[in-house]
C-alpha positions in Angstrom: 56.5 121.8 102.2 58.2 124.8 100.8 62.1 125.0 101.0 65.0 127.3 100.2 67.9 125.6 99.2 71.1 128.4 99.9 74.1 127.2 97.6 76.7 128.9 95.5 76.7 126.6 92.7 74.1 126.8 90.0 74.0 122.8 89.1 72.6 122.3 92.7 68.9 123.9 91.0 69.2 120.8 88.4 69.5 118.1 90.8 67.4 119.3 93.2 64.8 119.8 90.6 65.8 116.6 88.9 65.9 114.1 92.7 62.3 115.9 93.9 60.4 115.9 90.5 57.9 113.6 92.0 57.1 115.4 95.1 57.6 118.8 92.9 54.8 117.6 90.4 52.6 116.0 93.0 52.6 119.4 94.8 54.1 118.1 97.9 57.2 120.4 97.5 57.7 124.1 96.3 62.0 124.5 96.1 62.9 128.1 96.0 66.8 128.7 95.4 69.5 131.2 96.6 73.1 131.6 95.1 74.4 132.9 98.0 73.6 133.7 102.3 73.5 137.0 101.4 70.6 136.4 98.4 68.9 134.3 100.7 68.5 136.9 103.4 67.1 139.3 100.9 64.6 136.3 99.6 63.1 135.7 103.3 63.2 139.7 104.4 61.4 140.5 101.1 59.1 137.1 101.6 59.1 136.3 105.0 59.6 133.2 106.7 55.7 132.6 106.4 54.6 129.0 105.3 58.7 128.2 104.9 59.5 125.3 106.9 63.5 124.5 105.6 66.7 125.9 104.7 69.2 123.4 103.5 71.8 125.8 103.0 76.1 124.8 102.1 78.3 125.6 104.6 81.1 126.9 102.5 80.2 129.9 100.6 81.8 133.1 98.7 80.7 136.2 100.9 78.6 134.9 103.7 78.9 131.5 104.6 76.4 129.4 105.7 77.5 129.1 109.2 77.1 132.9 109.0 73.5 132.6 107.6 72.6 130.2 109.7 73.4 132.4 112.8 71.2 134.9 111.4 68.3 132.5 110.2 68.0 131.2 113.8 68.3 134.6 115.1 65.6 136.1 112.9 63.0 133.2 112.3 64.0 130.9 115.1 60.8 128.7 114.2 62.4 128.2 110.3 64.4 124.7 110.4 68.1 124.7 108.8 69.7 121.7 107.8 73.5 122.1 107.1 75.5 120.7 103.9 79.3 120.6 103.1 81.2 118.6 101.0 84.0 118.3 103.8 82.6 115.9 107.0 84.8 117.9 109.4 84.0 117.5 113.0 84.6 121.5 113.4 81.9 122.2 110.8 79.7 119.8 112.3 80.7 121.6 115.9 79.8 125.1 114.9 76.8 124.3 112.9 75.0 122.2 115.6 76.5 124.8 118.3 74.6 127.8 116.5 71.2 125.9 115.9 71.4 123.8 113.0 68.6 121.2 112.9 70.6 118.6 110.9 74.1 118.0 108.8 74.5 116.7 106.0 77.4 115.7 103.8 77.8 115.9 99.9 76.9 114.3 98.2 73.9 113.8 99.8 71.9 111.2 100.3 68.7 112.7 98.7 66.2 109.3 99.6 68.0 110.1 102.9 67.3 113.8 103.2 63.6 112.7 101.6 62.9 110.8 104.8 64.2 113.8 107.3 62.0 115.9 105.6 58.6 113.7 105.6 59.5 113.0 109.4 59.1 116.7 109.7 55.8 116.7 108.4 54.6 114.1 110.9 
């Protein structure tokens, strides 16, 4: 499964890289990584959406914010799935994001054996 995880701080790489190392090593999982909505954008226009089955992406963002990309996303490469994350469980985030297509929210910090079973179900 090959994922693009869209967040604006850079110790999200580490523990993505660090929860996944299994899956990563096993080749199960290729993570790709995006500092921003706007980078991320760039990442898929240059590489497509082609064999990328997930965005998690965090809500709140410098510049774009992931409500914003997510709009896009669904727009562009309606067949990609998006799964929301924020640190703040508010019911208007949860609103808008499921409103403009978002496939799942999740809340920080997440729940990474949780968002490990989403992710296989996917694959089923």
């Amino acid at each position: 499964m090959k994922v693009l995880v869209v967040d604006d701080e850079q110790d999200i790489r580490l523990l993505f890289l660090q929860k996944f190392r299994r899956e990563l090593r096993a080749g199960q999982l290729e993570l790709e990584f995006a500092l921003s909505g706007e980078a991320a954008l760039e990442y898929l226009d240059r590489q497509g959406a082609a064999g990328r089955e997930l965005i998690l992406s965090d809500i709140n963002m410098p510049g774009m914010s992931g409500i914003e990309l997510l709009k896009i996303v669904k727009h562009r490469y309606p067949m990609l799935r998006v799964f929301m994350i924020t640190a703040y469980g508010d019911e208007a985030y949860f609103t808008s994001a499921m409103e403009n297509g978002a496939d799942d929210y999740l809340t920080k910090p997440i729940e990474f054996e949780r968002l490990k079973v989403k992710m296989s179900s996917m694959q089923a």
